[in-house]
KEPA-504274 format. One record per residue (C-alpha): chain; residue number from 1; x, y, z. Coordinates in steps of 0.02 Angstrom, whole numbers, always signed. Layout:
{chain: A n: NUM xx: X yy: Y zz: Z}
...
END
This chain:
{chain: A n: 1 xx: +201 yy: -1446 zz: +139}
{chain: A n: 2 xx: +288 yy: -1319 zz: +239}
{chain: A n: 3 xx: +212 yy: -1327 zz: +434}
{chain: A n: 4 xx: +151 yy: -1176 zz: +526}
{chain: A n: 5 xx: +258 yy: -1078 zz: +651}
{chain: A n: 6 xx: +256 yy: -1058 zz: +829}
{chain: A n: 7 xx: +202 yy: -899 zz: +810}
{chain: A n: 8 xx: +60 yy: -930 zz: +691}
{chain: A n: 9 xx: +9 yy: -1075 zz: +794}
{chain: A n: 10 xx: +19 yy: -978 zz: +956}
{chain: A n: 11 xx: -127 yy: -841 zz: +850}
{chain: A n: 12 xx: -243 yy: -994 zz: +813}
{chain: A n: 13 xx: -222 yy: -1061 zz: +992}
{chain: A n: 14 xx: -269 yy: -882 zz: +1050}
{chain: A n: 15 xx: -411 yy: -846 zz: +915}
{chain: A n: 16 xx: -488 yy: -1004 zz: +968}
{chain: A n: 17 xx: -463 yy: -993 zz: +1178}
{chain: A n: 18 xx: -531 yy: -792 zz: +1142}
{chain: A n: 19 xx: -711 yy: -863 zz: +1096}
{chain: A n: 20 xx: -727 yy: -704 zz: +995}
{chain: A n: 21 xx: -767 yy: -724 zz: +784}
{chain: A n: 22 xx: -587 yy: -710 zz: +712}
{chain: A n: 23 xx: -522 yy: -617 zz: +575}
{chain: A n: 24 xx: -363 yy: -692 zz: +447}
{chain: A n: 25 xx: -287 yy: -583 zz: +368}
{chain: A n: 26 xx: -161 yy: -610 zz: +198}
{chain: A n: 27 xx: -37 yy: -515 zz: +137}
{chain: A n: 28 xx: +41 yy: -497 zz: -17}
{chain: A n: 29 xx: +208 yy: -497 zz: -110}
{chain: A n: 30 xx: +330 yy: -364 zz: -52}
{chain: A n: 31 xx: +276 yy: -362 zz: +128}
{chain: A n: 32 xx: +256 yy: -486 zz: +270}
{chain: A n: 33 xx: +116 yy: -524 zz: +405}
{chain: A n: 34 xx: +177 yy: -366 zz: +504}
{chain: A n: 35 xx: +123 yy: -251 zz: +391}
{chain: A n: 36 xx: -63 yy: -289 zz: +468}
{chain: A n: 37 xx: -1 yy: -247 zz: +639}
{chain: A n: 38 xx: -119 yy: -89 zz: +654}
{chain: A n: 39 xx: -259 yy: -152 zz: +571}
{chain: A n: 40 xx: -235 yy: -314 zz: +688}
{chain: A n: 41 xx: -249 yy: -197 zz: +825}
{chain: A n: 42 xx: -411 yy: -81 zz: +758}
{chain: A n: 43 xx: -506 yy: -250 zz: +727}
{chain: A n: 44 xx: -460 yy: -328 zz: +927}
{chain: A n: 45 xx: -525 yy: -160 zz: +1004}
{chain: A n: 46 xx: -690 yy: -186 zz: +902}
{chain: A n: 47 xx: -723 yy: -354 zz: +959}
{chain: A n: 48 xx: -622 yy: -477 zz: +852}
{chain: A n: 49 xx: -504 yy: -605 zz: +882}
{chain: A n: 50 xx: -348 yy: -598 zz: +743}
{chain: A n: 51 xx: -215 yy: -711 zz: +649}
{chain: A n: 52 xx: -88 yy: -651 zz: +522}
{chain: A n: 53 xx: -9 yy: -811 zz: +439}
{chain: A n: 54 xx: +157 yy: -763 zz: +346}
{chain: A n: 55 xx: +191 yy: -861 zz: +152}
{chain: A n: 56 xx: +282 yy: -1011 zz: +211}
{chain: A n: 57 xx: +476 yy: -982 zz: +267}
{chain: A n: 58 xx: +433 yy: -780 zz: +270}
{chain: A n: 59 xx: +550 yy: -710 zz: +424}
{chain: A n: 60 xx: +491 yy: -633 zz: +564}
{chain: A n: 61 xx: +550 yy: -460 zz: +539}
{chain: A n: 62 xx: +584 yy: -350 zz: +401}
{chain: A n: 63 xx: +786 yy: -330 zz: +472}
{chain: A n: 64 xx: +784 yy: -528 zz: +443}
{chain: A n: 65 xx: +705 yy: -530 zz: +271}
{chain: A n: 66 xx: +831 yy: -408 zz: +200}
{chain: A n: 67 xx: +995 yy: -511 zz: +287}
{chain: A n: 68 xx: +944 yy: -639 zz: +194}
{chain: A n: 69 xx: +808 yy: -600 zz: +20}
{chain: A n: 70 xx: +809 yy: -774 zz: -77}
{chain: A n: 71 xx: +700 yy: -840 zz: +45}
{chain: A n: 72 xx: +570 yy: -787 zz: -47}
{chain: A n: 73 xx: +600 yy: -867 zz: -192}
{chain: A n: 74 xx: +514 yy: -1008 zz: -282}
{chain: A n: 75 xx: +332 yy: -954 zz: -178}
{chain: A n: 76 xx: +188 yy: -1021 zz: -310}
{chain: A n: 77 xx: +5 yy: -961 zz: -274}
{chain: A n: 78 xx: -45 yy: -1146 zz: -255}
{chain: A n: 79 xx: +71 yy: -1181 zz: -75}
{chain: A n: 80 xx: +27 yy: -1033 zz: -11}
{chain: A n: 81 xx: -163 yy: -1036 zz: -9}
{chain: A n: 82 xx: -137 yy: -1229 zz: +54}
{chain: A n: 83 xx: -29 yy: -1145 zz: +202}
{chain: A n: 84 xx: -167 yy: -1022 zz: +227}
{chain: A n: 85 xx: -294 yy: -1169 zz: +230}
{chain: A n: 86 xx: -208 yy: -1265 zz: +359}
{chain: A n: 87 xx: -214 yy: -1107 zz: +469}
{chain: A n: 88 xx: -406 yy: -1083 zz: +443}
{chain: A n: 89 xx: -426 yy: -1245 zz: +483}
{chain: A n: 90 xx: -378 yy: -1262 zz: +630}
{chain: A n: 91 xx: -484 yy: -1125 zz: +701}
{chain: A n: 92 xx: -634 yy: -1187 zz: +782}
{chain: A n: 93 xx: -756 yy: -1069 zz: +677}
{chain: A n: 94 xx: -732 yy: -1014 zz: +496}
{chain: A n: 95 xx: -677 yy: -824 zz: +503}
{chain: A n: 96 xx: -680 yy: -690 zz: +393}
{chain: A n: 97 xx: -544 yy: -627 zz: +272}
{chain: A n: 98 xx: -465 yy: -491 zz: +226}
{chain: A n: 99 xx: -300 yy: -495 zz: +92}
{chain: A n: 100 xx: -224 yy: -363 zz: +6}
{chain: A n: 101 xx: -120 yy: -366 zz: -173}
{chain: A n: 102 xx: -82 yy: -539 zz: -209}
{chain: A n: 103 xx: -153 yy: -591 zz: -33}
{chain: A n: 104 xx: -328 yy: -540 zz: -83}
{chain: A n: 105 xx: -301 yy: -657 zz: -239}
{chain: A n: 106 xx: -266 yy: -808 zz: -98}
{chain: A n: 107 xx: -414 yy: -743 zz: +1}
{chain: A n: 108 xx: -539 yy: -760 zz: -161}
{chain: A n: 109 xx: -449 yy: -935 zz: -189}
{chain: A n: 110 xx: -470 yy: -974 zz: -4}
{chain: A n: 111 xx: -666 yy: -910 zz: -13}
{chain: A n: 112 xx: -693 yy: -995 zz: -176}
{chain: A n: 113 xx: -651 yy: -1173 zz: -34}
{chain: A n: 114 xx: -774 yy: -1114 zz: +85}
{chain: A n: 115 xx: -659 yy: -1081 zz: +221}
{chain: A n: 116 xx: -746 yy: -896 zz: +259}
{chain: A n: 117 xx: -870 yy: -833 zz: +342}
{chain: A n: 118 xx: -864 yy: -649 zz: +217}
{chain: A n: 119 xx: -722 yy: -588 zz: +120}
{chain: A n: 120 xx: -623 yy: -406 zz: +90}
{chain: A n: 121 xx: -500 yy: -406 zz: -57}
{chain: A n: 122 xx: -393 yy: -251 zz: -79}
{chain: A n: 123 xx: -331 yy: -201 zz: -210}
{chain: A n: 124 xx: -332 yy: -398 zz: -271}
{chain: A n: 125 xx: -222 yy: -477 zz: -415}
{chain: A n: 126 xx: -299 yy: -532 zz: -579}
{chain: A n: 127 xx: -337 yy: -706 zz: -587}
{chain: A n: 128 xx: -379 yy: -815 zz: -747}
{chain: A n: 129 xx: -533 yy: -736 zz: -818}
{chain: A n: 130 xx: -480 yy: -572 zz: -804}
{chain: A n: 131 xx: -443 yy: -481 zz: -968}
{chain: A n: 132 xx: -401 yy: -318 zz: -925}
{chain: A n: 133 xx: -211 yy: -257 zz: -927}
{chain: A n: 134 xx: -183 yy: -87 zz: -918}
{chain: A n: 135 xx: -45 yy: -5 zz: -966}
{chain: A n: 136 xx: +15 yy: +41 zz: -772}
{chain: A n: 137 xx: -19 yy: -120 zz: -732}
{chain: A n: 138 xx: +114 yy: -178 zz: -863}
{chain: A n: 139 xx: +263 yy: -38 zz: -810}
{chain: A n: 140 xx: +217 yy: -86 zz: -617}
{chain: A n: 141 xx: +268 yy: -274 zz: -662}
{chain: A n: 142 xx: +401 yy: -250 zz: -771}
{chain: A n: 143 xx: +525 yy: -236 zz: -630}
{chain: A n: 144 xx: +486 yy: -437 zz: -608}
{chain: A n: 145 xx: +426 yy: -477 zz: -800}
{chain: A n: 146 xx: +540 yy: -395 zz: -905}
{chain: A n: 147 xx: +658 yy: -544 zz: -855}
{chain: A n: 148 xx: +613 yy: -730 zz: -867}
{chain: A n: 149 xx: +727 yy: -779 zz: -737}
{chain: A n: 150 xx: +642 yy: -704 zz: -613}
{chain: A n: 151 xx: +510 yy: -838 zz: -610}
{chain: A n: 152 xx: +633 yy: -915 zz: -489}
{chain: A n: 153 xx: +704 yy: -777 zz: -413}
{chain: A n: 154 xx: +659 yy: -646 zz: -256}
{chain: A n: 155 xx: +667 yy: -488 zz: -327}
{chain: A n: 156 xx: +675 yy: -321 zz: -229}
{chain: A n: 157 xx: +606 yy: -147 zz: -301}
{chain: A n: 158 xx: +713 yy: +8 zz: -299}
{chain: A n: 159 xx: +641 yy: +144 zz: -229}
{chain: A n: 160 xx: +595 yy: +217 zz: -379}
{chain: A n: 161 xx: +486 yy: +51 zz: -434}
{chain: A n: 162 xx: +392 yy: +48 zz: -266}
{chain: A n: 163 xx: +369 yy: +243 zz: -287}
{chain: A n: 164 xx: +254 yy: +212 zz: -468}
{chain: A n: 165 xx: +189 yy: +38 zz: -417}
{chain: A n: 166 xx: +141 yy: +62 zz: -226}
{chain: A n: 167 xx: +140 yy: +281 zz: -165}
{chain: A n: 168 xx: +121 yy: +356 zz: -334}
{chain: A n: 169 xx: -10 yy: +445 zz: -228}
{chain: A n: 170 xx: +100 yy: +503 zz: -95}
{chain: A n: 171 xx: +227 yy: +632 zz: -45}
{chain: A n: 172 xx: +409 yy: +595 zz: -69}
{chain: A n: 173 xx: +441 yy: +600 zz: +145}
{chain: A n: 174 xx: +304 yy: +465 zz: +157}
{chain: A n: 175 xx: +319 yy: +357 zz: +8}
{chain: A n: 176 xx: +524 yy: +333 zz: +72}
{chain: A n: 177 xx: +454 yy: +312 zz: +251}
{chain: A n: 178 xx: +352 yy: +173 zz: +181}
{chain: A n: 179 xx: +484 yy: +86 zz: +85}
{chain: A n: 180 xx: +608 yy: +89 zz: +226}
{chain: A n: 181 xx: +481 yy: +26 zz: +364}
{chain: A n: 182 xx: +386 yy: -121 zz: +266}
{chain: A n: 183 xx: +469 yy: -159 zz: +85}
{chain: A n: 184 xx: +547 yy: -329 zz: +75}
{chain: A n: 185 xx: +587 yy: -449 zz: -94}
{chain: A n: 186 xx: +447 yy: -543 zz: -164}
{chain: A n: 187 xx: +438 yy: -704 zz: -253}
{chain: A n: 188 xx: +441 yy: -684 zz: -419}
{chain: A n: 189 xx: +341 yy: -822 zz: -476}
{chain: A n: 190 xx: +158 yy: -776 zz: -429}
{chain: A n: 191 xx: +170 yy: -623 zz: -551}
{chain: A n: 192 xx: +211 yy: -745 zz: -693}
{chain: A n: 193 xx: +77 yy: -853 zz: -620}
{chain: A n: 194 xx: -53 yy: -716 zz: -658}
{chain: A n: 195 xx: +19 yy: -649 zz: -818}
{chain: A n: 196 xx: -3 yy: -795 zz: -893}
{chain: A n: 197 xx: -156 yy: -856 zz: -786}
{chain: A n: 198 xx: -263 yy: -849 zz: -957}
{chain: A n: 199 xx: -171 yy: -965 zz: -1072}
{chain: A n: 200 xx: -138 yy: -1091 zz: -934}
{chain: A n: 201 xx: -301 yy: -1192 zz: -912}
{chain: A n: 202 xx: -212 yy: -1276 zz: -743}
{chain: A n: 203 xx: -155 yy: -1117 zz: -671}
{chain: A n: 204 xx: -150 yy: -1082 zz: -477}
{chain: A n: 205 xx: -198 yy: -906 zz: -516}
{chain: A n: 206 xx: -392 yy: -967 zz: -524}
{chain: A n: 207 xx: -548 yy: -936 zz: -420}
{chain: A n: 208 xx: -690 yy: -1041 zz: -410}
{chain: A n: 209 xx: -818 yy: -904 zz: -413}
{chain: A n: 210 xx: -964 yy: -1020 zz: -435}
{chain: A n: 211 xx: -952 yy: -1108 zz: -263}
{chain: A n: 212 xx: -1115 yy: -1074 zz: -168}
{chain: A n: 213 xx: -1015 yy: -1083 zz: -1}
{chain: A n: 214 xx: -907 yy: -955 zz: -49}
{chain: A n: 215 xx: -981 yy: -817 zz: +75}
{chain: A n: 216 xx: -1026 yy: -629 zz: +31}
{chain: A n: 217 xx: -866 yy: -523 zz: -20}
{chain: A n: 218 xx: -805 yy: -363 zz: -30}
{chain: A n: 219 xx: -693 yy: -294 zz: -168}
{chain: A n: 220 xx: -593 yy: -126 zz: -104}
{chain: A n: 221 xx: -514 yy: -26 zz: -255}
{chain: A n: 222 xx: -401 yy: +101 zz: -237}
{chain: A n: 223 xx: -448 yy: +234 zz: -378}
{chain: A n: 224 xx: -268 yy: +307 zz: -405}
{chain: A n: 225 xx: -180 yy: +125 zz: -409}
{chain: A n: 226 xx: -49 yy: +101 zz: -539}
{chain: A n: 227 xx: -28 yy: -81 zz: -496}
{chain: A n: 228 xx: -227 yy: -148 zz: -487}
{chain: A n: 229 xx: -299 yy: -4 zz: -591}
{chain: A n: 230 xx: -476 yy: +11 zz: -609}
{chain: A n: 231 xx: -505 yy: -80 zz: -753}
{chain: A n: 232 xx: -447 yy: -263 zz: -680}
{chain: A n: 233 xx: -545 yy: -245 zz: -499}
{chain: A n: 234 xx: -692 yy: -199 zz: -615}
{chain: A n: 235 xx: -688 yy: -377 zz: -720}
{chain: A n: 236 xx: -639 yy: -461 zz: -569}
{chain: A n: 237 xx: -788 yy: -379 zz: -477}
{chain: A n: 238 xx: -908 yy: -447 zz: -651}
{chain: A n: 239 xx: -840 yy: -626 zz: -626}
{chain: A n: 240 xx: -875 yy: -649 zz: -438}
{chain: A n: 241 xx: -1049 yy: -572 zz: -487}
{chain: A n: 242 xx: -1087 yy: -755 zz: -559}
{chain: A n: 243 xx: -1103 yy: -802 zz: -377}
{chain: A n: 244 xx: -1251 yy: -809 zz: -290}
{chain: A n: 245 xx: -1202 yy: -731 zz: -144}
{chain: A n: 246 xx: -1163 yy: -548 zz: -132}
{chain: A n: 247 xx: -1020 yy: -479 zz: -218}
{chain: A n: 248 xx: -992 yy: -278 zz: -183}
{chain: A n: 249 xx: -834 yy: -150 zz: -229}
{chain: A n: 250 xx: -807 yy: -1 zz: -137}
{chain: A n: 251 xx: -695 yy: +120 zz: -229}
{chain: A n: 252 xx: -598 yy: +241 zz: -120}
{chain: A n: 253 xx: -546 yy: +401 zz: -198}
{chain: A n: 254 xx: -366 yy: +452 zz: -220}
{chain: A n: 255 xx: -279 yy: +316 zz: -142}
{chain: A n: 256 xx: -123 yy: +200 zz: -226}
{chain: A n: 257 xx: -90 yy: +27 zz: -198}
{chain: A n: 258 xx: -3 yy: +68 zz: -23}
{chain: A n: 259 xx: -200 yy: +99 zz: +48}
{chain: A n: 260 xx: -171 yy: -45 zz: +203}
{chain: A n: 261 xx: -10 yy: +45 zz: +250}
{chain: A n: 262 xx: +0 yy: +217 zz: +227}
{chain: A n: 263 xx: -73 yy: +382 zz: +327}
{chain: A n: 264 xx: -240 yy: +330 zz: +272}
{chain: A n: 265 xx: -237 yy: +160 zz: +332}
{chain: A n: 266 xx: -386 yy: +160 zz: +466}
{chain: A n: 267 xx: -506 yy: +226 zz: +326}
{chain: A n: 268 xx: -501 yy: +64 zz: +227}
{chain: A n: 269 xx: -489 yy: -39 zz: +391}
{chain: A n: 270 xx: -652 yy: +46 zz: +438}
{chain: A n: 271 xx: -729 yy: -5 zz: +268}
{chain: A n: 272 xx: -693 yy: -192 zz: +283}
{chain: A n: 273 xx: -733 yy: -177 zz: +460}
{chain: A n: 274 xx: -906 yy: -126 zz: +427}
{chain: A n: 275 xx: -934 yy: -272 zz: +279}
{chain: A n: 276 xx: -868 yy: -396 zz: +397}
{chain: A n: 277 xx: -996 yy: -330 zz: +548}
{chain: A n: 278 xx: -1126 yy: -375 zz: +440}
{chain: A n: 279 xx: -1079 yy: -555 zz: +394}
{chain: A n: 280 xx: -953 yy: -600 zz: +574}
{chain: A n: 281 xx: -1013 yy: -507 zz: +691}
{chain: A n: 282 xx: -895 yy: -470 zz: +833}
{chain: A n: 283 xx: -949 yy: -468 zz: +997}
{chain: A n: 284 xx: -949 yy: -263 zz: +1012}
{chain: A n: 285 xx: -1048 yy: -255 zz: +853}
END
């Protein structure tokens, strides 16, 4: 199993000396751990410790990840969440979660273990049980599913793919801001991972949504988003019901899939804040 960095070790060692609750937070294909850099920041001045473990072998920077892209490739569902596991446990406390895109889809798998405290899923990736597939979510993937071989390829989008599948929402200036500042390749393989997640009874796109320990959890939809429309965060919200703990979905108007990056950032950071002040509270809370 691939080991943690220095730098990811160096958070934990931090989050645990802090003695403040800690916050994990997951990203998902197409950008790395940096992309939570402001959100990182909004959660310390509130009272939290946080970590941001990359997907195993993810570079540092995004100038790294495009010198070399097929590092990415070959990245199932199943190593990463056991990456992300061996970060949370080495914390001293279980801490909340918050993933976004394919990296809420680990943070459900990694709730479904008991490894959180409370849970926010943005935007999250279908997982098996989940029926719905929407027409936008079809052209968003086809970049990656129209061609088999991607399965074991890292696969860039053009501008024009990350424009529909990520700032459909946004102006041209910002949506090309965007794209230049966080957009790397992406494993291939998770997409076909979830596309398939209902024919494959073994599938590492699954969520044990029964599992009493599992810990309250937000869903956050974004209402305009081509790539998780409406329609899949809805039966994903209906499945997690099953749980006895709480399940909730906030839906926030007129925002794409970029909602953790873009202008509008600190809105849904302020959201999941709030959810996780209820469940881990920090020490400013």
């Amino acid at each position: 199993m691939p080991t943690l960095t220095e730098r990811e070790l160096a958070e934990i060692e931090s989050a645990n000396a802090s003695g403040r609750p800690t916050v994990a937070f997951v990203h998902g294909l197409w950008l790395l751990s940096s992309s939570w850099d402001k959100w990182r920041a909004h959660f310390e001045e509130r009272g939290y410790a946080t970590i941001a473990p990359g997907w195993p072998d993810d570079p540092e920077t995004v100038a790294e990840a495009r010198q070399d892209p097929s590092v990415f490739a070959h990245k199932m569902i199943g190593v990463v969440t056991d990456h992300y596991l061996d970060a949370l446990s080495r914390l001293e406390r279980k801490p909340g979660l918050v993933g976004h895109s394919f990296g809420g889809l680990i943070a459900q798998k990694l709730a479904g273990e008991g490894a959180a405290t409370a849970t926010v899923a943005i935007d999250p990736a279908p997982f098996r049980g989940v029926l719905p597939v929407p027409w936008s979510a079809l052209r968003s993937g086809a970049p990656i599913l129209g061609n088999p071989a991607n399965a074991g390829r890292a696969v860039s989008l053009t501008f024009e793919q990350f424009s529909y599948a990520w700032v459909n929402n946004l102006g041209e200036d910002e949506a090309r801001r965007l794209y230049d500042e966080y957009h790397v390749a992406a494993a291939g393989a998770p997409l076909f991972q979830a596309v398939t997640a209902n024919l494959n009874p073994w599938t590492e796109a699954q969520v044990d949504v029964h599992n009493p320990d599992r810990g309250p959890l937000l869903i956050i939809a974004g209402q305009a988003d081509n790539t998780i429309p409406l329609a899949i965060t809805h039966a994903m919200v209906k499945l997690q019901q099953k749980n006895d703990g709480i399940t909730e979905i906030a839906e926030i108007p007129g925002r794409g899939h970029s909602l953790t990056i873009d202008h509008g950032w600190a809105e849904v950071a302020d959201v999941s804040l709030a959810f996780l002040d209820r469940f881990t509270p920090s020490s400013l809370s």
